[in-house]
C-alpha atoms as one frame of an Amber mdcrd trajectory, in Angstrom:
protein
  63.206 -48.660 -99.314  63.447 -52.473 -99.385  64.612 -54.655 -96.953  67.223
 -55.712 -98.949  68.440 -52.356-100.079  68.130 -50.841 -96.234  70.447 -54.042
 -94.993  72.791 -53.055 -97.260  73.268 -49.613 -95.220  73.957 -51.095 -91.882
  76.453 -52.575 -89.953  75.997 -54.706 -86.659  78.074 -52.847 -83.897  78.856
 -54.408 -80.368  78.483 -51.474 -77.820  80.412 -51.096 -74.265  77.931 -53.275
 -72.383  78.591 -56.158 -74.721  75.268 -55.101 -76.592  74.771 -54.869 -79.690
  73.592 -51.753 -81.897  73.251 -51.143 -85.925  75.117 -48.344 -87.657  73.835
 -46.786 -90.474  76.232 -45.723 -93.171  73.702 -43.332 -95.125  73.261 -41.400
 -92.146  76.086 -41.866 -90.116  73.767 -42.796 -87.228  73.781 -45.467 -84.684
  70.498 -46.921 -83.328  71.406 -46.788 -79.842  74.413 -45.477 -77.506  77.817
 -46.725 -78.527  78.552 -46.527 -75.092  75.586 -49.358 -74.139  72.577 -50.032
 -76.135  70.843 -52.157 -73.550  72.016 -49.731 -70.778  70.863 -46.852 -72.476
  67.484 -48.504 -72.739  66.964 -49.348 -69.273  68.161 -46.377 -67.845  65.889
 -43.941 -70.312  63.049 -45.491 -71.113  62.527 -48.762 -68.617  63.821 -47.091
 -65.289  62.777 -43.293 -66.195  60.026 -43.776 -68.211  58.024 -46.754 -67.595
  59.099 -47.596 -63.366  58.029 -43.769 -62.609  54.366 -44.258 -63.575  52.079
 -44.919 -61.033  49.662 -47.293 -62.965  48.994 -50.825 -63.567  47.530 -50.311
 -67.470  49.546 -48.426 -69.662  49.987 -47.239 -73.238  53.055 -46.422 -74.773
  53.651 -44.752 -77.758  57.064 -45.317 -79.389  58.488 -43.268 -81.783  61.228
 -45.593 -83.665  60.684 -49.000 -83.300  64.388 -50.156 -84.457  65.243 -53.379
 -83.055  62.590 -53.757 -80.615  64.810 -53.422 -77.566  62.405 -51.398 -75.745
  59.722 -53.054 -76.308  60.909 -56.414 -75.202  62.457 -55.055 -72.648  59.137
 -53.250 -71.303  57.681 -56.255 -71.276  59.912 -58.151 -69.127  59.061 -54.919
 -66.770  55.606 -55.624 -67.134  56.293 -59.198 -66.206  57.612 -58.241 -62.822
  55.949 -55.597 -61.900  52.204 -56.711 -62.263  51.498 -54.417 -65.734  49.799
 -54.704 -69.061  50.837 -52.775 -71.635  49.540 -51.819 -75.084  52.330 -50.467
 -77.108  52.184 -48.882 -80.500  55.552 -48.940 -81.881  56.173 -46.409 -85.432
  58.946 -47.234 -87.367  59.344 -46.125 -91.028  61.535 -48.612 -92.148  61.533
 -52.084 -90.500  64.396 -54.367 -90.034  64.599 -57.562 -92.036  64.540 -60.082
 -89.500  67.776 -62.013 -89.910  69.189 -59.023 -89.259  67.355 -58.799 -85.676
  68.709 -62.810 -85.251  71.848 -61.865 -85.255  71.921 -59.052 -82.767  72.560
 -61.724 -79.832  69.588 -60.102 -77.743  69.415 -63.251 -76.246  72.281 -62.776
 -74.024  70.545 -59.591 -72.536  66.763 -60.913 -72.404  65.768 -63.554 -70.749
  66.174 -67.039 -72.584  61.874 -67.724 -72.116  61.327 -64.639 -73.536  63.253
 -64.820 -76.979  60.501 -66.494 -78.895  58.426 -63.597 -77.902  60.913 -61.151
 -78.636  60.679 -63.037 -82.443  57.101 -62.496 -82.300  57.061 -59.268 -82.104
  59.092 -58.958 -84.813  57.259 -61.279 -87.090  53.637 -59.493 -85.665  51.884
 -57.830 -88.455  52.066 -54.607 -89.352  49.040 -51.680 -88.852  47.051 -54.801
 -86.982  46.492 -55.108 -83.497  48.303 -58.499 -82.155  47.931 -59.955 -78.748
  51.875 -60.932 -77.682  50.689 -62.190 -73.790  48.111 -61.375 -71.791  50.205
 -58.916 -70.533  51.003 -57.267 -73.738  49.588 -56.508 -76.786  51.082 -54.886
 -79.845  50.541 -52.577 -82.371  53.419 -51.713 -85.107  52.486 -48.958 -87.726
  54.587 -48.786 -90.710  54.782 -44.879 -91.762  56.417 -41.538 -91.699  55.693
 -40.061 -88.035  55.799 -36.375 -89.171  52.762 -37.570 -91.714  50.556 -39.632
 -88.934  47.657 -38.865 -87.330  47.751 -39.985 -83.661  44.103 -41.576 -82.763
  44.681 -42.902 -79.495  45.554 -41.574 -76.090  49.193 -42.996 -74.271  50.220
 -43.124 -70.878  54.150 -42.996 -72.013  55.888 -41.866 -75.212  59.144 -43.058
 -75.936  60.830 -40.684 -78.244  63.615 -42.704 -80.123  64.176 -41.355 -83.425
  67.475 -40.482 -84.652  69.054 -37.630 -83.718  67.917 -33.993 -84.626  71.190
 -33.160 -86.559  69.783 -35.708 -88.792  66.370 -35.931 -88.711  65.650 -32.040
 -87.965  61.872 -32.366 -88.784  61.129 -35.335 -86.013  61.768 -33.481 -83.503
  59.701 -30.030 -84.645  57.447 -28.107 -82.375  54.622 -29.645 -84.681  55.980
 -32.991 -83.877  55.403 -32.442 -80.048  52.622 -30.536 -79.989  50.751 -33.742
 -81.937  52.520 -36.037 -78.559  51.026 -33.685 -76.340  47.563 -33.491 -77.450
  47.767 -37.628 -77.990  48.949 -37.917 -73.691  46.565 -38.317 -71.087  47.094
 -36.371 -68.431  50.202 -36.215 -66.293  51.781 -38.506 -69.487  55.342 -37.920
 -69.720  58.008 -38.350 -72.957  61.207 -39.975 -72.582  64.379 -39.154 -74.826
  68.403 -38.957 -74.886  68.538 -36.198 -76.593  68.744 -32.865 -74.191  69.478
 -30.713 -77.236  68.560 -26.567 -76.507  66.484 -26.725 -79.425  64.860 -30.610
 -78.429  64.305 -28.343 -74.967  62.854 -25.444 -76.235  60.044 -27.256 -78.909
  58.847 -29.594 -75.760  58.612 -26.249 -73.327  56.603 -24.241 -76.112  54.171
 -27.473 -76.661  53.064 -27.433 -73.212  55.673 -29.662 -71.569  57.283 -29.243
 -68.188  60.777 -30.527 -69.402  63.155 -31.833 -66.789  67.180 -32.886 -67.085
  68.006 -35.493 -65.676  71.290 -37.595 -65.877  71.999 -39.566 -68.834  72.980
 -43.233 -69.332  77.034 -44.042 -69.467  78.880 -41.320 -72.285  75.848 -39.279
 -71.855  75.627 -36.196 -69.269  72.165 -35.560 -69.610  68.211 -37.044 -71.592
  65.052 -35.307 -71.368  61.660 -36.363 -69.009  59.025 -34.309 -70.020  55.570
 -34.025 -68.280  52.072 -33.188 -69.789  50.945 -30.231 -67.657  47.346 -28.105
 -67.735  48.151 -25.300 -69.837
């Protein structure tokens, strides 16, 4: 799909933080939580994700790269909390970047760290690019359910859209690939706390907790990498 062709599709929708999120007409998805798309990303993958690891290096794998809220927003935890990160982000179709301008992530990141935020966007693809010395980034352009995972991670966020739509992402196959690519004692982050999204994690080895979701959301998923 082109750029031009996958603009087309979405929509730019302010969420109840102020934040803003894309819609997506063909599948009748949003990228993030209507209810707070900056909110939602703090609370799942920033402050039950990446603040509950005990470690000053990490890798995160993230399936979904989107906008690039998480990632920005992981490294402005890195910032303050002393980290580096190396951060593989997969995303099958990436946004045309006037499209990201005009999000109005600026009012949510901090002002020195839009230009990186850009960066990011503008990084190569499938190349390894140093954002900081705190960060460096790696964004692979492909189907997930197709890759071959090469590299060991510390942290996976799981952000594809939701099962009802995407049935296949979220397969036992799926996780059973995350858990053999985790060190040990890695742990996946998601909002979705699905039965089904409970039961493929459990039978790939994980030790799958519920815990309590971001605004409009009772529950997501933490889910730790366990000696089987």
């Amino acid at each position: 799909m082109s750029p031009f062709s996958l603009q087309n599709l979405l929509e730019i929708k302010k969420t109840s933080d102020g934040s803003s999120t894309l819609f997506n007409s063909e599948l009748n998805e949003h990228y993030h939580s209507t209810f707070g798309a900056y909110t939602e990303s703090m609370h799942i993958f920033i402050s039950n994700g990446l603040l509950t690891l005990n470690k000053k290096n990490i890798k995160i794998l993230e399936i979904g790269f989107g906008t690039g809220l998480n990632a920005i927003l992981s490294y402005e935890t890195a910032l303050n909390n002393n980290l580096k990160i190396d951060y593989t982000g997969i995303e099958l179709y990436p946004l045309p970047f006037q499209l990201i301008k005009r999000l109005g992530y600026e009012n949510f990141i901090k002002s020195e760290n839009l230009d990186l935020f850009y960066k990011m966007h503008n990084a190569e693809w499938n190349e390894a690019n140093q954002i900081t010395t705190e960060f460096n980034l790696k964004k692979i352009q492909g189907d997930f359910n197709e890759l071959l995972l090469d590299q060991y991670y510390n942290l996976v966020y799981f952000d594809a859209f939701g099962p009802d739509v995407q049935h296949e992402m979220w397969s036992l196959k799926n996780f059973i690939k995350i858990y053999n690519a985790l060190n040990d004692k890695g742990i996946l982050v998601t909002y979705s706390s699905k039965g089904d999204v409970k039961r493929n994690l459990r039978y790939a080895g994980f030790l799958v907790s519920r815990l309590q979701g971001p605004p409009g959301k009772r529950h997501m998923i933490r889910a730790e990498k366990t000696n089987r």
